[in-house]
C-alpha positions in Angstrom: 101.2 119.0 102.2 103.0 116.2 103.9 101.8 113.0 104.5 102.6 110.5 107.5 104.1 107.2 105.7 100.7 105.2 106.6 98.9 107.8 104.9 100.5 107.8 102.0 100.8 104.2 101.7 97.2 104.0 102.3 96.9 105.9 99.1 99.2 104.6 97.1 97.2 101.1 97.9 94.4 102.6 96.4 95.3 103.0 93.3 97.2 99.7 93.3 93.8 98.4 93.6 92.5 100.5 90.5 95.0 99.1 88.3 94.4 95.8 89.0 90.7 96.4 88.6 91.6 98.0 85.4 93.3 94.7 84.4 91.0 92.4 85.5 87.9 93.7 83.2 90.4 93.9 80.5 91.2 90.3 80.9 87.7 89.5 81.2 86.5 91.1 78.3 89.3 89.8 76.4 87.7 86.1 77.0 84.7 87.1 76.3 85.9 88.7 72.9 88.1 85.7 71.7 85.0 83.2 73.3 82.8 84.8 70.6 85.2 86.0 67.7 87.9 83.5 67.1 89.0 85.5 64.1 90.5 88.5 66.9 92.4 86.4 68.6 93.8 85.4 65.6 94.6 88.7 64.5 95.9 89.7 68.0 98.7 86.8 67.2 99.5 88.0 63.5 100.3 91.7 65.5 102.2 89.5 67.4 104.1 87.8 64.9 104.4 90.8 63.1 105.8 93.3 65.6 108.5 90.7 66.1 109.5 90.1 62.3 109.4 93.4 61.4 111.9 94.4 64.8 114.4 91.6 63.5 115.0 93.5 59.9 114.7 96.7 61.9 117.8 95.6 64.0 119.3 94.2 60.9 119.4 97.8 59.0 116.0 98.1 56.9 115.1 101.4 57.3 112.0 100.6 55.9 110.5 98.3 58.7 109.0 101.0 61.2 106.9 102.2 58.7 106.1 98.8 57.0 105.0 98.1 60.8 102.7 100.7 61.2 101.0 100.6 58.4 100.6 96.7 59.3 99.4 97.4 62.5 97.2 100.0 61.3 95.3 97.7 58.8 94.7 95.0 61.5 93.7 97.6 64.1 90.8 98.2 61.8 90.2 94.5 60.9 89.9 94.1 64.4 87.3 97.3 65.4 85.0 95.9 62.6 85.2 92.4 64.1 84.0 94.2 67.3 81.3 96.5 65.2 79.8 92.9 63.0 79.4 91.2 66.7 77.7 94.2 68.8 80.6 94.9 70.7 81.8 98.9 71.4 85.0 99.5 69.9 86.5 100.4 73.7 85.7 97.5 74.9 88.7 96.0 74.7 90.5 99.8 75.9 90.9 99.9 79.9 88.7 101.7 81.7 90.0 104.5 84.2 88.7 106.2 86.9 91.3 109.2 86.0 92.0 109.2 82.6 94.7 112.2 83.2 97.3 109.6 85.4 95.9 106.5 84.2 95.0 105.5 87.8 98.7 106.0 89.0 97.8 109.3 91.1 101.0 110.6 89.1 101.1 112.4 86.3 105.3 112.4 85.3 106.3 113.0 88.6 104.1 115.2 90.0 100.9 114.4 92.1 97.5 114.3 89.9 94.4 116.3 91.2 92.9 113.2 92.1 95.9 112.1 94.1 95.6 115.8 96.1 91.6 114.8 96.4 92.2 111.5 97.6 94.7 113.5 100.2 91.9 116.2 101.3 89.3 113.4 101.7 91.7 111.4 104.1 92.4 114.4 106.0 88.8 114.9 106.2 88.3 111.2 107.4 91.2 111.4 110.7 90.3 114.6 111.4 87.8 113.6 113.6 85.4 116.5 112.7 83.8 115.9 109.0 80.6 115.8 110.0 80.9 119.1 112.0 82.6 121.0 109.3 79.5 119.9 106.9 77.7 123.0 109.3 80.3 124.6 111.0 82.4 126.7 108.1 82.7 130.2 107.6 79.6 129.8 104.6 77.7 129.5 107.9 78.7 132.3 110.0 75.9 134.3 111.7 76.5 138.2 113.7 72.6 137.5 114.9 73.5 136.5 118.2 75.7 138.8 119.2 75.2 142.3 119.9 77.0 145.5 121.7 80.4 145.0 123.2 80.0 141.0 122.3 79.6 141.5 118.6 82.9 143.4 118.6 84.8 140.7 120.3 83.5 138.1 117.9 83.7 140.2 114.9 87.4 140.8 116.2 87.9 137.0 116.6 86.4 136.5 112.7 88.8 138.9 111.4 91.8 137.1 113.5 90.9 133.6 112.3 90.3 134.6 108.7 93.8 136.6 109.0 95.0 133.3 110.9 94.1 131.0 107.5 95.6 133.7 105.0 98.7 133.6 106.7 99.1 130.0 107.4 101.8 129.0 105.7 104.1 131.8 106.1 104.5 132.3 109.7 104.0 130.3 112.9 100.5 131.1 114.9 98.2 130.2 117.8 94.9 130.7 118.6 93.4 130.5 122.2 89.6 131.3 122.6 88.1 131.4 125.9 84.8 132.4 127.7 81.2 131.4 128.2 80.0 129.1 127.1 78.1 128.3 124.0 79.8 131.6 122.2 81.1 130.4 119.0 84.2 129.0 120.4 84.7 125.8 118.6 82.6 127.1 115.6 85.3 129.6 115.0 87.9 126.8 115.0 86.0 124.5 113.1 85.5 127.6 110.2 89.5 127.5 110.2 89.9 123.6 110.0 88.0 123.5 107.0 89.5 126.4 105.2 93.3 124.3 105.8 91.5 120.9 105.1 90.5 122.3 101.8 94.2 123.7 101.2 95.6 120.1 101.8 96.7 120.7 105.3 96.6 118.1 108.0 94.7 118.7 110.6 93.7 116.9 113.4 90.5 117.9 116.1 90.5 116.5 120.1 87.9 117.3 122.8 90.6 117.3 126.1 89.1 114.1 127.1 89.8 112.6 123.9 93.3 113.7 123.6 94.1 113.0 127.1 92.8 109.5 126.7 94.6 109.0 123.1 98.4 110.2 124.9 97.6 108.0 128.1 97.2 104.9 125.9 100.5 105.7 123.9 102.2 106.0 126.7 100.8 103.1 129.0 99.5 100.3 126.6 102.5 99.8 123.9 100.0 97.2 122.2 97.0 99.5 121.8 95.9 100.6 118.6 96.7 103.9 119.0 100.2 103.5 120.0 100.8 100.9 117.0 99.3 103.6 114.3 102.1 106.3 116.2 98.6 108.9 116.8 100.8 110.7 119.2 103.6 111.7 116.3 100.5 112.9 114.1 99.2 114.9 117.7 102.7 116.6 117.6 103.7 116.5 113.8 100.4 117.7 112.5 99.9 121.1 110.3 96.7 122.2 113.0 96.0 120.4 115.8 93.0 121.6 118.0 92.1 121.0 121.3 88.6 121.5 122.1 87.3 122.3 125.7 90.3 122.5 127.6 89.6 122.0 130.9 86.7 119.3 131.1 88.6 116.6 131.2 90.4 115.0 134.7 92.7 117.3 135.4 95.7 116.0 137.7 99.9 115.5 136.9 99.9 113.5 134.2 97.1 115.6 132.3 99.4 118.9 133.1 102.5 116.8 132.0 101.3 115.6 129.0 99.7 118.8 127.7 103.1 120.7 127.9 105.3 118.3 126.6 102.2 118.4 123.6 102.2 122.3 123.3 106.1 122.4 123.5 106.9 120.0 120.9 104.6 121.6 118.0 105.9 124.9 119.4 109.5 123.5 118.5 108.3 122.1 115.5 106.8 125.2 114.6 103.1 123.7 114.4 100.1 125.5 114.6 97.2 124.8 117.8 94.2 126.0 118.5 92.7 125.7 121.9 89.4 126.4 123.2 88.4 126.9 126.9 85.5 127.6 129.0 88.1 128.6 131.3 88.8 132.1 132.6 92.6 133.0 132.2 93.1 132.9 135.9 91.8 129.7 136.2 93.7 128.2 133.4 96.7 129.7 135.4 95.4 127.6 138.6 94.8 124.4 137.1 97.4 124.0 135.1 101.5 124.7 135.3 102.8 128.2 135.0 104.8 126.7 132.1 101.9 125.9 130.2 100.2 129.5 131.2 103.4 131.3 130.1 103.6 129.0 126.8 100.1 129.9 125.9 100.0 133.5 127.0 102.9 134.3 125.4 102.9 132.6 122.2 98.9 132.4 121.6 96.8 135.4 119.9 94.1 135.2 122.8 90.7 135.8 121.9 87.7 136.4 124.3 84.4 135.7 123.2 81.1 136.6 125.7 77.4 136.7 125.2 74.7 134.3 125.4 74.5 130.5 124.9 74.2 130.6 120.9 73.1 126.5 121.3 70.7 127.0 123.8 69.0 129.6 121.6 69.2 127.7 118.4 66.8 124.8 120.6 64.5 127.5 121.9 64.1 128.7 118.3 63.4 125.1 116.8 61.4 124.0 119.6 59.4 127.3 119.3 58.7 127.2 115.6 
């Protein structure tokens, strides 16, 4: 997957921190060790002395002195675990400490990224998302026919099939989804069940209600020194692997709304960037609130899925409140 620079940096600073946690007990229980045991530190200067007298007649031609070395080294490395052993001390407990032992706490292993570098990745996607909590409910493990029947159980078992077809594909072909109708009909459940199937495959995605979005691309455009403009938010909006936009349509629509949400959609359709948009919206009113450009863009370049039944929420509270 591919990163934005802060987000890798933020990473990277992570395990910066690990190391020197990693170095800091080691120095710590170094002190305590020559504090107690005089005789280690001694011997940690004699492997000293001796790495450095035995490299001199190395460089001078002894062929000899590597092995003389080792076997040196050897016998004090055991002279100094039974040191450890006679005062009560584990014989690690002068060996750092990683929380990966497969990279060392670098996140690398040669120069490829360790598992824990790709988990550290999936968990910060997770986190600027904007929909972990959701996602802990909302996932395909959750999905329910119960509430649908007749014509709409076909359209939502349809829109399943698409989305599930829609994940498997991801990354070898550009796609859209667009679900509209009433409300309450799995909607955003159904894009939430495909953020977490890319989250979990390391790919970033990011999750807006209009409002939010709306808000987010006024201040990057209007207040240079607000936080979201600093952090570049509207290059991840545009750059990112999935970006969804949830209920289109309830935020204030006027010019700059219409404006904004084209220039959005026609960027990550340059790009080549997945969006998924949800609507409570009939098609004809999408076409009347918003440009024809943006109706032709979605329309055209959108698999359009039409969900209809009853409120699914509001009979998931009559349920609970009933039991």
């Amino acid at each position: 997957m591919s990163l934005t620079n802060s987000q890798y940096d933020a990473i990277m600073r992570s395990y910066e921190e690990k190391q020197r946690a990693v170095r800091r007990r080691l120095e710590q229980n170094t002190e305590t060790v020559y504090r107690q045991i005089p005789a280690y530190e001694e011997l940690d200067r004699q492997v000293a002395a001796i790495s450095i007298e035995q490299g001199r007649k190395l460089l001078g031609g002894n062929e000899n002195a590597l092995p003389e070395l080792r076997a040196r080294l050897k016998e004090l490395s055991m002279k100094k675990s039974s040191l450890l052993r006679e005062y009560g001390f584990p014989e690690d407990f002068l060996s750092p400490v990683y929380e990966c032992d497969k990279c060392r706490d670098t996140g690398y292993i040669a120069n490829r990224k360790c598992s824990c570098f790709r988990a550290a990745e999936i968990n910060l996607i997770y986190e600027q998302s904007h929909i972990k909590s959701l996602l802990m409910t909302e996932n395909f493990g959750a999905l329910s026919y119960d509430y649908y029947a007749g014509e709409d159980l076909e359209k939502f078992t349809k829109a399943v099939q698409i989305c599930q077809n829609f994940v498997k594909s991801f990354n070898k072909g550009y796609r859209n989804l667009f679900f509209y109708g009433t409300v309450g009909t799995g909607k955003s459940f159904l894009s939430c069940c495909v953020a977490k199937e890319l989250i979990d495959r390391g790919n970033l995605v990011l999750y807006f209600s209009a409002s939010q979005l709306f808000d987010i691309l006024s201040k990057s455009t209007f207040d240079k020194d607000s936080p979201e403009a600093v952090a570049g938010i509207s290059d991840d909006i545009c750059g990112c692997d999935l970006l969804i936009i949830d209920d289109l349509g309830t935020e204030l629509t006027n010019s700059f709304v219409s404006s904004q949400l084209f220039s959005c959609l026609n960027s990550r359709y340059l790009r080549k960037k997945a969006t998924i948009i949800t609507t409570n919206l009939s098609l004809g009113e999408l076409r009347d609130r918003y440009s024809d450009r943006i109706f032709s863009r979605i329309t055209s370049n959108y698999d359009i899925c039409k969900l209809t039944g009853q409120d699914i929420r509001m009979l998931k509270k009559t349920a609970s409140a009933n039991k």
